[in-house]
N, C-alpha and C positions, 0 to 999 in steps of 0.2 A: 504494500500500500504506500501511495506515492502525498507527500502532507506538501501542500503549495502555501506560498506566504508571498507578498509583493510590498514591497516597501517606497515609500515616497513616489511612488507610480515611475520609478526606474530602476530598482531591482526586483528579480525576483529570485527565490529560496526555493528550490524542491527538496525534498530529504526523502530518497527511497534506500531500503536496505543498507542505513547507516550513512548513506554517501551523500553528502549534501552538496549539490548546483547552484553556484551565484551565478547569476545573468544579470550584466548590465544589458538593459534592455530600451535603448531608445535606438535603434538601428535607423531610423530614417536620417539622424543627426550622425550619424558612425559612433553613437555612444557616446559623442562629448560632453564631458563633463560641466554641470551648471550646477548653482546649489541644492537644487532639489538630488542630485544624481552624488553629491557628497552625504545628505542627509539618508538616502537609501542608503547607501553604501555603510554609514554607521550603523544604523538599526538593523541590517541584517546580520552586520557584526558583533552586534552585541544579540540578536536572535540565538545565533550558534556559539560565542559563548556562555549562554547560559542553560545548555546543553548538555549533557552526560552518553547521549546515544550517536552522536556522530563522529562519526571515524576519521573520516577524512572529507576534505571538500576540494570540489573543481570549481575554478576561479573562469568565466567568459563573458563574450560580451556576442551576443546575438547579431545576426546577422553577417555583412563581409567584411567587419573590421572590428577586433576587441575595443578598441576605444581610440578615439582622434585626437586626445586630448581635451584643454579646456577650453568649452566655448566662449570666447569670445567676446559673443555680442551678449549672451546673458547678461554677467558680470560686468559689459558695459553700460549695460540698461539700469544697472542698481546702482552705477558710478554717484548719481546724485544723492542717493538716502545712505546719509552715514550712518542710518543704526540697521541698516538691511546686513552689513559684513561685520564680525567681530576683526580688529587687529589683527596682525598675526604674528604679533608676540605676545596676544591672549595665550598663555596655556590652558586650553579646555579640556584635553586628555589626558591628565597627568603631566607628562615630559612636554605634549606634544600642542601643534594646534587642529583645525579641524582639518583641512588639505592634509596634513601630515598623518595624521590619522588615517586618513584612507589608504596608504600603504602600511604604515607600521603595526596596525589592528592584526593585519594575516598572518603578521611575524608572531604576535602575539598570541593569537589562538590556541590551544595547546592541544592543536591536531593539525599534521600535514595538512599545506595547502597545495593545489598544482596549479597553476597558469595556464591555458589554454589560448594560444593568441595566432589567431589567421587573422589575413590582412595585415593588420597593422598593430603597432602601440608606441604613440607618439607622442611624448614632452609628459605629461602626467598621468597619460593613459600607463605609461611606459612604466611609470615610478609606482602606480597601483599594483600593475604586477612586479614589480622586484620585490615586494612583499611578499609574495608567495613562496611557498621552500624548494620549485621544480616549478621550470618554465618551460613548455615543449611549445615549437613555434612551424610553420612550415616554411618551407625553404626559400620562398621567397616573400616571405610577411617583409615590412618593412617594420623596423625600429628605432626610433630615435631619440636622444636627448636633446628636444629640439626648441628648449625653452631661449637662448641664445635670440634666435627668429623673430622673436616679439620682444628685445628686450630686457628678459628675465634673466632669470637664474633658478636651475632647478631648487624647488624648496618644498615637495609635499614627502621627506623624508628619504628620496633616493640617494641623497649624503651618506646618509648612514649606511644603506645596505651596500651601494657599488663597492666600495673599498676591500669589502671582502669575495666581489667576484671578479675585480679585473686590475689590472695594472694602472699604477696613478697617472703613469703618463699615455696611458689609452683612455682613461675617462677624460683626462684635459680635452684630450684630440676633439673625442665626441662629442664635450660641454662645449669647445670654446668654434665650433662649424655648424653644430648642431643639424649633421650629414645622417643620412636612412643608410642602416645597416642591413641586409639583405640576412633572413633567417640562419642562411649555412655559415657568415660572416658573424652573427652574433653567439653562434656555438662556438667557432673561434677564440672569441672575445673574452667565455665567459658568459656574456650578459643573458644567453640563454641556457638552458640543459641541453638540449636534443632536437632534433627535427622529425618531423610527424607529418607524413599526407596527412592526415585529420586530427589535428590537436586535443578536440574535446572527447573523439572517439579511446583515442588515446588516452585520453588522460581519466576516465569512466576506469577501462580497465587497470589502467594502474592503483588510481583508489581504491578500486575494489580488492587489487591485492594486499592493499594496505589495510585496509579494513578488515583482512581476515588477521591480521596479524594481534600479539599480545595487546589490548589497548592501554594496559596499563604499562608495559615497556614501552610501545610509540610513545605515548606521553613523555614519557621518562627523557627517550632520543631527544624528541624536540626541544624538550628544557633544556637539557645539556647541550646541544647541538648549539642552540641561539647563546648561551654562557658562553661557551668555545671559542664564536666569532669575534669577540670584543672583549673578554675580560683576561688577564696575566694566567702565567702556568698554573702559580698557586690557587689562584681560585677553581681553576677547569678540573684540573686534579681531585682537590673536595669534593666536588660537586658529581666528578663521576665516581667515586666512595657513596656518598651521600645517596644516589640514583641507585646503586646495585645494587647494595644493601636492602634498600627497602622491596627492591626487585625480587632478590632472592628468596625463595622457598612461598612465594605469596602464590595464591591461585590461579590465576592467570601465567604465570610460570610455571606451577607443576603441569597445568595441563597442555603446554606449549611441549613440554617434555615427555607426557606418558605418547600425547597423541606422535612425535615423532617416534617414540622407542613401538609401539601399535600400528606404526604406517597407515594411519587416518588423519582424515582435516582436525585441527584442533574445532575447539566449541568453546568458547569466552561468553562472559554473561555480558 
């Protein structure tokens, strides 16, 4: 049984057998992001995590392009009402602001995310998914950091995550041209995992493998995993003590272990 949820009438949530589907969903727009498609993008984030039954989720954006980035003319139409935007050196999320949020939410989740990106994902479409923990793209999707273009400077948190998928002096390259990288060139790079003829097909079956797996060791990976990227030896080191331990001899391990020593699929509650 398949639970449908839609948020700010630009995303929407499926959750069938544990696997939960974010769809940026304004495809006539290629997904551009406006406020209302930042306010989905929160509340579906906090949908799932507040959640206990979802395993893993695939991250896309409906239609021929994950997402174009931000529109534009939205955000120019609010230019006049200064209380339509909060600052953004509000911190609204903790660390973060709300643009920021929409990528560092996925990191945060404490279940694999995967990306799914045909077409395109460009300037903050882009930065949404580096959030995710597995980016699969097809070979000729285009991607860019393409804030540079208008102006900018990337800022809705892809600071944080690139440094640990690519070389400093290949994100300059990308920030300071803000050039389309061609799907097979961003496996290259780093900025994606893998290429996929069908991204989301792809990325269905990978959750689902994930999904069979301990969910209380995925959990565990994840934590550790994100501690890993950013913080000193000694803290990575505790932290994977700290993860085993609690891992070991717990129920979702033993039965990780009879059902391999039985040559059957495990069964997790």
């Amino acid at each position: 049984m398949t639970q449908h949820e839609r948020f700010s009438d630009r995303v929407t949530v499926a959750v069938t057998d544990r696997v939960a589907h974010v769809e940026l969903d304004r495809p006539d727009k290629l997904n551009a992001i406006d406020p209302a498609m930042f306010e989905g993008l929160h509340e579906a984030g906090q949908f799932l995590a507040a959640r206990d039954d979802v395993r893993a989720v695939v991250l896309s954006g409906r239609g021929r392009m994950f997402c174009a980035g931000l529109d534009f003319g939205s955000f120019a139409a609010m230019a006049g009402d200064t209380g339509a935007l909060d600052p953004l050196e509000k911190r609204t999320h903790g660390l973060a602001n709300m643009p920021q949020q929409a990528c560092l939410q996925w990191r945060d989740l404490p279940v694999p995310v995967i990306a799914a990106i045909q077409g395109g994902a460009l300037g903050g479409g882009l930065q949404i998914a580096l959030g995710a923990d597995i980016r699969l793209v097809t070979k000729d999707a285009r991607l860019s950091i393409a804030e540079i273009r208008w102006g900018l400077v990337p800022d809705m948190g892809g600071c944080v995550v690139l440094p640990g998928l690519m070389r400093e002096d290949q994100i300059r390259e990308l920030t300071y041209t803000g050039r389309d990288v061609a799907g097979s060139e961003a496996v290259l790079l780093g900025l994606a995992t893998r290429i996929a003829d069908d991204p989301v097909a792809e990325a269905f079956t990978l959750a689902t493998r994930i999904a069979g797996q301990s969910p209380s060791a995925m959990r565990a990976a994840k934590r550790l995993l994100t501690i890993a990227a950013s913080a000193d030896p000694a803290t990575v080191l505790m932290a994977e003590s700290r993860e085993q331990s609690a891992l070991m001899g717990n129920a979702d391990q033993v039965e990780a272990v009879m059902a391999h020593l039985e040559k059957r699929a495990p069964v997790f509650d």
